[in-house]
C-alpha positions as CSV (number, residue, x, y, z in Angstrom):
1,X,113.9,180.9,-156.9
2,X,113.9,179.1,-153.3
3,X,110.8,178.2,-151.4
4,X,111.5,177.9,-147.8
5,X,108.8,176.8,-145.4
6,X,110.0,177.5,-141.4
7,X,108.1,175.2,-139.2
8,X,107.8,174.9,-135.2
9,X,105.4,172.4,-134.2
10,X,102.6,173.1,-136.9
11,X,103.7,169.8,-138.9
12,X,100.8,168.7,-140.8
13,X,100.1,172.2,-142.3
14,X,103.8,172.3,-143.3
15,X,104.1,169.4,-144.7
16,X,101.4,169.5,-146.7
17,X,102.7,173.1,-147.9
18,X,105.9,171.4,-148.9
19,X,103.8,169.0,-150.9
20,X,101.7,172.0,-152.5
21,X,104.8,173.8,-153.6
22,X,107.0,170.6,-154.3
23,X,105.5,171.1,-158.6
24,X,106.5,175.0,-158.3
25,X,110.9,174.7,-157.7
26,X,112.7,174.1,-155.1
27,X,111.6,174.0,-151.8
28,X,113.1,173.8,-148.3
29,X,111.1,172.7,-145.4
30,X,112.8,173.8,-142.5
31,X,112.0,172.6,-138.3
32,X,112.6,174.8,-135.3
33,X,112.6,171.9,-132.4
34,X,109.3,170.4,-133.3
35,X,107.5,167.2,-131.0
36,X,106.8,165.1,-134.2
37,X,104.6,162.2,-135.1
38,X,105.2,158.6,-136.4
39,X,106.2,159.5,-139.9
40,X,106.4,163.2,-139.9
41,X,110.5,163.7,-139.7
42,X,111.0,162.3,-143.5
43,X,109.3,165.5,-144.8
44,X,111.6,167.7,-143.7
45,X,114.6,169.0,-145.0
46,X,116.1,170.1,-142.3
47,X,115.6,169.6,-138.6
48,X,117.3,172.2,-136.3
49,X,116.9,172.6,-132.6
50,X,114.6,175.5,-131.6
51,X,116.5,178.4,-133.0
52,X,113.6,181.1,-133.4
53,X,112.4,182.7,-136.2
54,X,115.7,184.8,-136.6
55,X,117.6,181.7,-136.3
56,X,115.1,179.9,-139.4
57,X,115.9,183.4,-141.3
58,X,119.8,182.8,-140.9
59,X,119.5,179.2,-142.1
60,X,117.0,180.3,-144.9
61,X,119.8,182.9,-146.2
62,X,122.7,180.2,-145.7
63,X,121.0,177.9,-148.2
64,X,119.8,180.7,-151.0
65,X,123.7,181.1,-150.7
66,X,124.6,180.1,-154.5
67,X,121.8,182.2,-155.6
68,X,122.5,185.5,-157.7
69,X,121.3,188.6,-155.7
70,X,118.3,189.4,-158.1
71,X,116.5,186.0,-157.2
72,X,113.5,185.7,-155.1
73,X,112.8,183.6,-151.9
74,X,109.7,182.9,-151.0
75,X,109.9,182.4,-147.1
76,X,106.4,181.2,-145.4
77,X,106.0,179.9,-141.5
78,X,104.2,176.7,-141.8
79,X,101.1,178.0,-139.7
80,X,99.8,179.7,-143.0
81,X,96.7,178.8,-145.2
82,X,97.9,179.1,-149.2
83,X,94.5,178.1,-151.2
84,X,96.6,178.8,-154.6
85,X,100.3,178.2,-154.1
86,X,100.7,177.7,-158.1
87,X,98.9,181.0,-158.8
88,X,101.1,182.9,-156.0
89,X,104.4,181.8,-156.9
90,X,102.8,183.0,-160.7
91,X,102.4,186.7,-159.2
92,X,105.4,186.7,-157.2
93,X,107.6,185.8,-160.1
94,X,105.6,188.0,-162.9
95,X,106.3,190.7,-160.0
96,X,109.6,190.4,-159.9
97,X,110.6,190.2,-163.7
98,X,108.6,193.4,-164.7
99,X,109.6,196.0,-162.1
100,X,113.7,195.5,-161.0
101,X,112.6,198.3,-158.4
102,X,110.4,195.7,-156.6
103,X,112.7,194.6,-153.2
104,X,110.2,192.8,-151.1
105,X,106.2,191.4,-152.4
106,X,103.8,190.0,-150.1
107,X,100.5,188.2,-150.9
108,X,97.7,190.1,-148.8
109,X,96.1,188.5,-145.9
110,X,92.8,187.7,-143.8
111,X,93.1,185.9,-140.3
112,X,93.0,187.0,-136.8
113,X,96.9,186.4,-137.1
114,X,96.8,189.3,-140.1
115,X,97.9,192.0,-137.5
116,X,98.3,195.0,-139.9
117,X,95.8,196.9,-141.5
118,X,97.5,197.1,-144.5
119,X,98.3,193.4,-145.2
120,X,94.4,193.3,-145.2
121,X,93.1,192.9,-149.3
122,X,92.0,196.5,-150.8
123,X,91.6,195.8,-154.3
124,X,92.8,193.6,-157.0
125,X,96.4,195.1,-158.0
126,X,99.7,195.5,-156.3
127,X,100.2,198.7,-153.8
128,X,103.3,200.1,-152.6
129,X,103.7,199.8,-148.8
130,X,106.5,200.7,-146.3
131,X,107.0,197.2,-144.9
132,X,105.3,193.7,-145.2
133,X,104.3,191.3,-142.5
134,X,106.9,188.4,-141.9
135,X,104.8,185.3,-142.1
136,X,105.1,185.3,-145.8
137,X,106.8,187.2,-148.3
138,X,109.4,187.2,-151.0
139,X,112.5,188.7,-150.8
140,X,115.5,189.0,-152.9
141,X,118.4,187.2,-152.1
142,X,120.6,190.8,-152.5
143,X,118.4,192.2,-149.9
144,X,117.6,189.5,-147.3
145,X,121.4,189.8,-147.2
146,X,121.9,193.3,-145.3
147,X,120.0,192.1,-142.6
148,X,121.1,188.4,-142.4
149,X,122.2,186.7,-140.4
150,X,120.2,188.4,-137.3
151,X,122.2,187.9,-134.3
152,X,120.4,185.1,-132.2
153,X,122.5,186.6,-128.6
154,X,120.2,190.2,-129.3
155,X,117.0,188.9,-131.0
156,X,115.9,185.7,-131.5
157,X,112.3,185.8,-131.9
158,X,112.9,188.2,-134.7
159,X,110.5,191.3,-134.2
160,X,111.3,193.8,-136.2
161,X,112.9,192.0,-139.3
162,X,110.6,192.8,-141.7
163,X,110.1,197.0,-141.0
164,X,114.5,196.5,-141.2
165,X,113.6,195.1,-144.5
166,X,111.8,197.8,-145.3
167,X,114.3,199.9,-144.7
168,X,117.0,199.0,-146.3
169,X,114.8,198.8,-149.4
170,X,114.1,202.6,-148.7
171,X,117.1,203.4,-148.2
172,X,118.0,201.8,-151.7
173,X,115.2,203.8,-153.4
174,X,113.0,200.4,-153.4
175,X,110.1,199.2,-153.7
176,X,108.0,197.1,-151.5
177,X,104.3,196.0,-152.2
178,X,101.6,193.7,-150.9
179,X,99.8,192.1,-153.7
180,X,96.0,192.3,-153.8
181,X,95.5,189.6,-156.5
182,X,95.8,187.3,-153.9
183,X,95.3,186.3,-150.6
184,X,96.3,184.2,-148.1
185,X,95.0,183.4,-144.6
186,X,97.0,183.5,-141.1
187,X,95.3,182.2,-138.3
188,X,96.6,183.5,-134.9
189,X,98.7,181.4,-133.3
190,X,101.8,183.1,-132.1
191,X,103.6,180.5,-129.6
192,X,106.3,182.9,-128.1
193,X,106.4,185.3,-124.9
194,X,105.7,189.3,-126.7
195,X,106.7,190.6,-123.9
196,X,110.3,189.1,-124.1
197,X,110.2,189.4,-128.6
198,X,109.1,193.3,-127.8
199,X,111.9,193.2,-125.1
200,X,114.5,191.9,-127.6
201,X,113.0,194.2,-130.3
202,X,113.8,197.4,-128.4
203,X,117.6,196.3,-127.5
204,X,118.2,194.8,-131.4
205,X,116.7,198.2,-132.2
206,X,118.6,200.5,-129.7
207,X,121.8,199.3,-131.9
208,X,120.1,200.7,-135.3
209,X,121.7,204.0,-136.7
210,X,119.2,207.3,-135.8
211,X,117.5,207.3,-139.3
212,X,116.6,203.3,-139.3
213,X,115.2,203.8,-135.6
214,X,112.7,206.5,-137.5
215,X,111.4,204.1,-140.3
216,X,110.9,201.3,-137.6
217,X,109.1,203.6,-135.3
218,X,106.7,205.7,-138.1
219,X,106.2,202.7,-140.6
220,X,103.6,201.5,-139.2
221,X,101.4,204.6,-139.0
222,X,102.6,205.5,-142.4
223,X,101.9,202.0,-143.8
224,X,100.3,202.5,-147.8
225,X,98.9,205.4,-149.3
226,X,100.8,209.1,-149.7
227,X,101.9,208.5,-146.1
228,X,104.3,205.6,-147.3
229,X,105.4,207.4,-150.4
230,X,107.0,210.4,-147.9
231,X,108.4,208.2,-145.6
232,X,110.4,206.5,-148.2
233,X,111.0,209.7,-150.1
234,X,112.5,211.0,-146.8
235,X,114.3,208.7,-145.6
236,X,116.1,207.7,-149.1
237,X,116.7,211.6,-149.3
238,X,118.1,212.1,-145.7
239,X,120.3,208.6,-146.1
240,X,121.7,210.2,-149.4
241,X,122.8,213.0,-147.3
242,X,124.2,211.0,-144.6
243,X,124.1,207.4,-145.5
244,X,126.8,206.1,-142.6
């Protein structure tokens, strides 16, 4: 297992999530061209000029290199509240070890910054859903490969990553689920242009293959629920048909 904490100018928060997880395994704390304080820099594991979220992705992948595919990463941005880190990384691990269909897992999540309905708690046990929300989840290494590394020249900012995750685990008869046992929070603080990450979205997606540029645009009206159980279904079955 590799924690890795990406971080762009929310240093306090991430450092103290680094110290939260630091008892759990290892953990990577990982700066996008931060302004830092006296004393901040020695906290972090890596400092990298501002390189995006795609580009924190790409270095996240390069260092869970030596890992076997089967092994989780938990990858959080550093602007997120985790009351129970010990207790997560529990779930997220239990998760993993019982159900070798399980691709992608994702805590569920409150906070103006929790954009999706279905990231949003609904009970108190896992729930299959078509994609997860990329301010934190866990993903294993075997899977994070087929869409790393992103290429930085098309899309940067990195919208769209995480319904190409879901994807690919669709199209490998996966399974992807937000976690109701626990929740964390996500305050909104988006510090990008949308307007330029939707821009680069479209052209990273215009270069997709016809049945990927489906998922992306039905997944998120067919989130959880039966909805999400036929998108899968169908798009598994027409990529067995025609999977180049």
């Amino acid at each position: 297992m590799l924690v890795a904490i990406v971080n762009h100018n929310c240093n306090a928060n991430a450092i103290a999530l680094r110290r939260s997880f630091l008892p759990l395994g290892p953990v990577k704390l990982i700066d996008s061209g931060s302004r830092f304080e006296p004393g901040e820099r020695q906290h972090f594991d890596e400092l990298l000029p501002n390189v995006y979220y795609s580009g924190l992705l790409n270095r996240v992948y390069e260092l869970a290199a030596t890992l076997d595919d089967a092994e989780p990463l938990l990858i959080t941005c550093s602007d997120v509240v985790i009351a129970e880190p010990a207790r997560l990384v529990g779930l997220m691990r239990d998760a993993f070890s019982r159900n070798p269909k399980i691709q992608i897992w994702a805590p569920s999540a409150t906070g103006e910054g929790a954009h999706f309905r279905h990231m949003m708690p609904r009970g108190d046990k896992p729930r299959r859903v078509s994609f997860v929300d990329g301010y934190c989840f866990a993903v294993r290494k075997g899977m994070l490969s087929r869409v790393c590394p992103v290429d930085l020249r098309v899309n940067s900012l990195g919208w769209g990553i995480d319904r190409q995750l879901g994807y690919l685990a669709a199209i490998s008869r996966g399974s992807v689920v937000v976690d109701d046992r626990i929740s964390i929070m996500h305050p909104n603080g988006e510090g990008y242009d949308r307007n330029e990450a939707s821009r680069q979205y479209r052209s990273w997606r215009s270069r997709m293959r016809y049945l990927a540029r489906i998922f992306h645009g039905r997944c998120e009206q067919l989130a959880e629920g039966i909805g999400c159980t036929l998108l899968q279904c169908a798009i598994a079955a027409l990529h067995r048909i025609s999977p180049s």
